[in-house]
C-alpha positions in Angstrom: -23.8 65.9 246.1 -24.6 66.8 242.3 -26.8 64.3 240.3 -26.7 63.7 236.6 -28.9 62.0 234.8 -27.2 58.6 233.3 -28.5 58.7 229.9 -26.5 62.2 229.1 -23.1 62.6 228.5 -20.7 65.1 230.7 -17.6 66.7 229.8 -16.6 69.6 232.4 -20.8 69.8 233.3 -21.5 70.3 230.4 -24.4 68.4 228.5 -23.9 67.3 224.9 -27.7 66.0 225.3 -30.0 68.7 223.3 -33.0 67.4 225.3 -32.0 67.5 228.7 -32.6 71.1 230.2 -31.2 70.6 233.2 -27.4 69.1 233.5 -26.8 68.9 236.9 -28.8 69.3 240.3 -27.2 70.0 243.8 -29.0 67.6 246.2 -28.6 68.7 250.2 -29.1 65.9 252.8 -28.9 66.2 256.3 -25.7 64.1 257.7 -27.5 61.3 258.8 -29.1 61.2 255.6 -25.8 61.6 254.1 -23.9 59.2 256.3 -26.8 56.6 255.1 -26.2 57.4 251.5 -22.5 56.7 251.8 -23.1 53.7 254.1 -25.1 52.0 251.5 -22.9 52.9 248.5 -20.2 51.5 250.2 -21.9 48.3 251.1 -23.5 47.6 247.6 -20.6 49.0 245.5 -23.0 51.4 244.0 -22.4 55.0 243.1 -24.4 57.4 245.4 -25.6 59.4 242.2 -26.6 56.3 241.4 -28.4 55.0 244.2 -30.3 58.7 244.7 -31.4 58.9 240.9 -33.0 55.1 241.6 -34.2 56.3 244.8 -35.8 59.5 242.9 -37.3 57.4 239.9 -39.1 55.0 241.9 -40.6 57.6 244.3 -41.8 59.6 241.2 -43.3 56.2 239.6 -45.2 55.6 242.9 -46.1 59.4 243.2 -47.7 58.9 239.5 -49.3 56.2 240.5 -51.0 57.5 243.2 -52.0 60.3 241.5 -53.7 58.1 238.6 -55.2 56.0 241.8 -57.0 59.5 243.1 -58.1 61.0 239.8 -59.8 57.7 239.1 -61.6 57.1 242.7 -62.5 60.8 242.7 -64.0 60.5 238.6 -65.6 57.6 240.1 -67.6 59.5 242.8 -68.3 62.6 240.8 -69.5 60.1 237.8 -71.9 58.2 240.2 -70.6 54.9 239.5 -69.4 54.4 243.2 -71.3 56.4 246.5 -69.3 58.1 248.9 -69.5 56.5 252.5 -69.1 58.5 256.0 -66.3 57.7 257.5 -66.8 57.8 260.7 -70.3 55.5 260.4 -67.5 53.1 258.4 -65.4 53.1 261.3 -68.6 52.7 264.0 -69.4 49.4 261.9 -65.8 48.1 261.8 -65.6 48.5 265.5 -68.5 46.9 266.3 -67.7 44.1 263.9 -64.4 43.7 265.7 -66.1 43.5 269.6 -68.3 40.8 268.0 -65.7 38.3 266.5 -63.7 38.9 269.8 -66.6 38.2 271.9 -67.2 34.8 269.6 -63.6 33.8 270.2 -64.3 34.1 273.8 -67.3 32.2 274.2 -65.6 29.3 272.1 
C-alpha cells in the first residue's frame, strides 16, 4: 500500500509540495493486518491511505505525549521535587493493603 500525505498534491508521484521531502511511503502489512485494513475501509467507506495516515497520526500524538510525560517525571526526580520509591516495597504495601480490606469485607 503507498501512503501520501493529504495536504500535498500528486500528479504521476510526483509532489508539487516544496516542503514535503518525502512523497510517497510503501507500507508492508501482514495479511491479516491487511485483510483488517480493507475490512474496515470497506465498512466505513473510508480510503485505506486514509484510515493508516489517521492511524499513524494518532499513534505519533500519543508517542509525543508519552515522551513529554517521561522527560517531565524523570526532571522531576533528578530536580528533587518528587522522591523515587522502591518498587517492590510499593507493591509489598499494596498487597497488604488489599488482604486487609478483604479480610474487613469478610468479617462484615
Amino acid at each position: 500500500m503507498t501512503v501520501a500525505p493529504s495536504s500535498t498534491l500528486f500528479a504521476e508521484g510526483v509532489s508539487f509540495d516544496p516542503w514535503c521531502k518525502l512523497a510517497t511511503m510503501e507500507v508492508r502489512f501482514r495479511p491479516e493486518t491487511e485483510s483488517r485494513l480493507q475490512e474496515l475501509a470497506a465498512q466505513t467507506g473510508r480510503a485505506p491511505d486514509d484510515l493508516v495516515e489517521d492511524a499513524l497520526a494518532g499513534y505519533l500524538q500519543e508517542l509525543t505525549q508519552v515522551r513529554e510525560t517521561l522527560d517531565s517525571r524523570y526532571d522531576d526526580i533528578k530536580s528533587g521535587r518528587v522522591q523515587p520509591i522502591d518498587g517492590e516495597a510499593f507493591f509489598e504495601g499494596l498487597r497488604k493493603r488489599e488482604e486487609q480490606l478483604l479480610k474487613s469485607r469478610r468479617s462484615k
